[in-house]
C-alpha positions as CSV (number, residue, x, y, z in Angstrom):
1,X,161.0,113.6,87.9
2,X,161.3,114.0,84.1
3,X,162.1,111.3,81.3
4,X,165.5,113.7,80.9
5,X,166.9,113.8,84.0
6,X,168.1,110.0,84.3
7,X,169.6,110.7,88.0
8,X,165.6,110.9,89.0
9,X,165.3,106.9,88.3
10,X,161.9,105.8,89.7
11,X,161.7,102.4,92.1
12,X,162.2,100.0,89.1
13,X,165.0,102.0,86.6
14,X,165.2,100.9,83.0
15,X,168.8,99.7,83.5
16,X,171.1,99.2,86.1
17,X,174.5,99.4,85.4
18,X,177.2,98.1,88.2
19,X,180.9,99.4,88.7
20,X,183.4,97.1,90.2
21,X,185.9,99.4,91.9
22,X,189.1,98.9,93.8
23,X,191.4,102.1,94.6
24,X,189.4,104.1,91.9
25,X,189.2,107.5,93.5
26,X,191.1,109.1,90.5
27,X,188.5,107.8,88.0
28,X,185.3,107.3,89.7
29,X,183.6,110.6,89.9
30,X,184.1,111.2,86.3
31,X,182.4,108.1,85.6
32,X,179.7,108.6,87.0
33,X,179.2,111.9,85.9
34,X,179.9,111.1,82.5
35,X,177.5,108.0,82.5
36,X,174.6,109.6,84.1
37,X,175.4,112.5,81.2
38,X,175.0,109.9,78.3
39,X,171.5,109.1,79.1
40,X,170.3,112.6,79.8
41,X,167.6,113.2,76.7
42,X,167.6,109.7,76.1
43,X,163.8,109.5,78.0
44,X,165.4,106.0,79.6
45,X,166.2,105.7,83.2
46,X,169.5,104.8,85.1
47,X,170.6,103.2,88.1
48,X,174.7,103.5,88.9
49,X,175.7,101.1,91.7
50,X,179.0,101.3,92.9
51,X,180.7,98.0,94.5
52,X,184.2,98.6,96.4
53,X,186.0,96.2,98.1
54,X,187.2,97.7,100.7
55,X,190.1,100.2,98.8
56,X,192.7,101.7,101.3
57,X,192.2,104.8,99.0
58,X,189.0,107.1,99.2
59,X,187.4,105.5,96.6
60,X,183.9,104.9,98.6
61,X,184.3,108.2,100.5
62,X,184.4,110.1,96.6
63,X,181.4,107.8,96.0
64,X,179.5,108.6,99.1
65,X,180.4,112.8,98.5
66,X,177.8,112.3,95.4
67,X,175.0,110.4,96.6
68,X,173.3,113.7,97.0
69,X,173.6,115.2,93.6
70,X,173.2,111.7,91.8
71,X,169.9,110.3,93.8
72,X,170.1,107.2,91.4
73,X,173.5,106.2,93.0
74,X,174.2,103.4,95.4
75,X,177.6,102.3,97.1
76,X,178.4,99.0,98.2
77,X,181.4,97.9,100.0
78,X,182.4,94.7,100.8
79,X,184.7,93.7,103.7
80,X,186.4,90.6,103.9
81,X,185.5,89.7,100.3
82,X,187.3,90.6,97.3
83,X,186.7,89.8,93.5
84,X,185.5,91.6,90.4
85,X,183.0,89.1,89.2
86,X,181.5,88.4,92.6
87,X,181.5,92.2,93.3
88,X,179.8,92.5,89.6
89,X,176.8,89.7,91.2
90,X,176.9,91.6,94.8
91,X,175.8,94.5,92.4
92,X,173.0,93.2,90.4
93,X,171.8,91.5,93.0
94,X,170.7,94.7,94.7
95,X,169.7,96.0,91.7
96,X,166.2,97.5,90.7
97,X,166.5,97.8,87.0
98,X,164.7,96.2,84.1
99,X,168.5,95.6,82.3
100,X,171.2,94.5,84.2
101,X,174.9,95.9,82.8
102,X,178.3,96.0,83.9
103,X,181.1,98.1,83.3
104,X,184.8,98.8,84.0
105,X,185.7,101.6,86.7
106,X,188.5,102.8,85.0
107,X,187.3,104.8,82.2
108,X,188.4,101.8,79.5
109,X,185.1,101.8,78.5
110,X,183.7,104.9,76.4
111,X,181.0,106.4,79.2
112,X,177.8,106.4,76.4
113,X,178.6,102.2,75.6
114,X,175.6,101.3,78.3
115,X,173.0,103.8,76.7
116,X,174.2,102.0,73.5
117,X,174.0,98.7,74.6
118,X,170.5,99.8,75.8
119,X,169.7,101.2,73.0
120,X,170.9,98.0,70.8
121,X,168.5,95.8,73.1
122,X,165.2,97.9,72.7
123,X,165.7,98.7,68.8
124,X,166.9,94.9,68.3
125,X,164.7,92.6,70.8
126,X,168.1,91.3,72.6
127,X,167.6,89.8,75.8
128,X,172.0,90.1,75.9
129,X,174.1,92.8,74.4
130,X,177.8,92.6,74.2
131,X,180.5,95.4,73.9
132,X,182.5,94.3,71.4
133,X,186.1,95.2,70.2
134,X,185.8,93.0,67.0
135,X,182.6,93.8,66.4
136,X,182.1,97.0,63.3
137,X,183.3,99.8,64.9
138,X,185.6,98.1,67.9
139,X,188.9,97.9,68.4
140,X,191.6,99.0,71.3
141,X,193.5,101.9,71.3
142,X,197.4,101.6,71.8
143,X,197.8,98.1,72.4
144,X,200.7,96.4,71.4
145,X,200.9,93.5,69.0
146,X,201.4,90.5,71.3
147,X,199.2,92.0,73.2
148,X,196.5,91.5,70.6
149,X,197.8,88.0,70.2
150,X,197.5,87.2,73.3
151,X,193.9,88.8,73.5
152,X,192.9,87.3,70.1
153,X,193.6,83.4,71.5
154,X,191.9,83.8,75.0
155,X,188.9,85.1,73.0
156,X,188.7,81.2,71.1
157,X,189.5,79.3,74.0
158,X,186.9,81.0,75.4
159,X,184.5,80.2,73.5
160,X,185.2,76.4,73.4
161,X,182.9,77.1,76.6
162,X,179.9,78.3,74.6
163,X,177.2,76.5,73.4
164,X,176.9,76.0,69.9
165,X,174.0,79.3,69.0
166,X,176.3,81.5,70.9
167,X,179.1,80.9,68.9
168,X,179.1,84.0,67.1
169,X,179.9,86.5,69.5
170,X,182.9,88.2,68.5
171,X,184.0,89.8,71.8
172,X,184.0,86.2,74.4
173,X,186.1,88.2,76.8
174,X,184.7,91.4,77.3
175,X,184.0,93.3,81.0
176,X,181.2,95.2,79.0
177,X,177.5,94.0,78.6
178,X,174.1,94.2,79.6
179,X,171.1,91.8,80.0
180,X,167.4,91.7,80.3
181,X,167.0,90.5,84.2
182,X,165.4,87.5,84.8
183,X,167.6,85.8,81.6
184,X,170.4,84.8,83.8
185,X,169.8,83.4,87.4
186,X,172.1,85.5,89.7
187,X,171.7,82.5,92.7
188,X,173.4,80.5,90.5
189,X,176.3,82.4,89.4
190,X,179.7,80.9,90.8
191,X,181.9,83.6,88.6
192,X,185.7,83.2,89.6
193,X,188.3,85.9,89.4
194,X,187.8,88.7,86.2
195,X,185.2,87.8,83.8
196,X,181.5,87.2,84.5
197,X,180.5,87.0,80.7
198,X,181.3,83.3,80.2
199,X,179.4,82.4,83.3
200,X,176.2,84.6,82.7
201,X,176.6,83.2,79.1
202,X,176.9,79.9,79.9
203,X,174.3,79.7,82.8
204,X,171.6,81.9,81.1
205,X,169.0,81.3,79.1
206,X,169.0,84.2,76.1
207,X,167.4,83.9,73.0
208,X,168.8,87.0,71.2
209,X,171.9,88.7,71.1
210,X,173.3,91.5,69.8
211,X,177.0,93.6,69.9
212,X,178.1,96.8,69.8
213,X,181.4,97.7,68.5
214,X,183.5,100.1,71.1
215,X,187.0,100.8,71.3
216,X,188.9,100.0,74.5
217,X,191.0,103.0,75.8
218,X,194.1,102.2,78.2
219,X,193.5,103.5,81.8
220,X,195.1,106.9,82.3
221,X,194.5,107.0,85.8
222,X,195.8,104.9,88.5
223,X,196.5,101.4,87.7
224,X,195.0,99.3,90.3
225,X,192.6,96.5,88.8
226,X,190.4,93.8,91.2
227,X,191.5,90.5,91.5
C-alpha cells in the first residue's frame, strides 16, 4: 500500500464517500474511476461504497465487474427498500472512514468535488463541508431560468429549517457534502425522499463549516433518478 494509490485504503479510510444508484450502469464505472483518479497523489485515502436499490438494469453487476481492480469498493443493494436518502444512511452506516460524504451517481457532480471537500475540511478545521452552487466558483450549467427560480426559492424555505449559526450556508439543497463522523448520529436519521442535508444538518452537532463552490452539470447519461 502507498499514500498514492487511494484504491489501497487501509481498515479505517480517510473518507468515505457513498453513491446512491438506481439504473446507473451508463454512468457508474466512470465514476468510480474518475473519483478514485482525483485522489491519486493526494497521500489521503478513499473508500467508494456503492448503494443500489435493486435497478432492473446492470447497474450492481457493472459495480461488482470492478471490485477486483478497485479493492476500496463496496456494493450494497437493497431489496424491498427504495430511497436516496435512506440508501445515502444504508451507506455510511457501513462505512469505515474518518469523513463521511455523499455524492450523485450521475456524473452531476465534477468527480475531484470530494477530494475538495476533503481538502476544505483539513486546511479549514470543518467538521461539515458543503458543495455549493452559490458559493465563489458555483453555479449550474445549462439550466433554464425558472428553473433557477424554482431552485433559488426551495433553497430559503429550506433554510427556515436551520438553526440560527447555520444560516449562512449558501447551497441548503445540495446532494453534495461531507462530514467528520461521529458529528451527526446516523441511528437517528429519519431522512425522507431526496435530500439528506437538512436532516444531517438539522440533527448534528457541527461546529464549523465550510463550502466549496462547484458547478452542477446536467446528466448526459440515462435519466433515471431515485425516489
Amino acid at each position: 500500500m502507498t499514500q498514492n494509490d487511494p484504491s489501497s485504503a487501509p481498515t479505517a479510510a480517510d473518507v468515505s464517500v457513498v453513491f446512491p444508484a438506481y439504473n446507473e450502469s451508463k454512468n457508474i464505472a466512470e465514476l468510480i474511476r474518475r473519483v478514485n483518479d482525483s485522489f491519486i497523489g493526494s497521500g489521503a485515502t478513499l473508500e467508494m461504497i456503492v448503494v443500489d436499490d435493486d435497478s432492473p438494469d446492470d447497474t450492481a453487476a457493472v459495480v461488482e465487474s470492478l471490485k477486483g481492480k478497485y479493492p476500496n469498493l463496496k456494493l450494497l443493494v437493497r431489496k424491498g427498500e427504495r430511497g436516496l436518502a435512506t440508501a445515502v444512511v444504508r451507506g455510511w452506516e457501513t462505512a469505515s472512514g474518518k469523513y463521511l460524504a455523499v455524492m450523485d451517481s450521475d456524473l452531476q457532480h465534477p468527480p475531484d468535488i470530494i477530494l475538495r471537500l476533503y481538502g476544505a475540511a483539513v486546511e479549514r478545521g470543518a467538521d461539515m463541508v458543503v458543495a455549493s452552487r452559490k458559493a465563489e466558483g458555483g453555479g449550474v450549467s445549462n439550466w433554464a431560468f425558472h428553473r433557477i427560480i424554482i431552485s433559488n426559492v426551495a433553497n430559503w424555505i429550506a433554510k427556515i429549517f436551520l438553526p440560527v449559526s447555520l444560516f449562512r450556508i449558501s447551497d441548503t439543497t445540495t446532494g453534495c457534502f461531507l462530514f467528520e463522523r461521529g458529528r451527526a448520529d446516523l441511528q437517528k436519521l429519519s431522512p425522507h425522499g431526496f435530500k439528506i442535508f437538512l436532516e444531517v444538518l438539522v440533527r448534528g452537532k457541527f461546529s464549523e463549516t465550510a463550502e466549496v463552490g462547484y458547478v452542477f452539470n446536467e446528466r448526459s447519461r440515462g435519466s433515471s433518478k431515485m425516489t
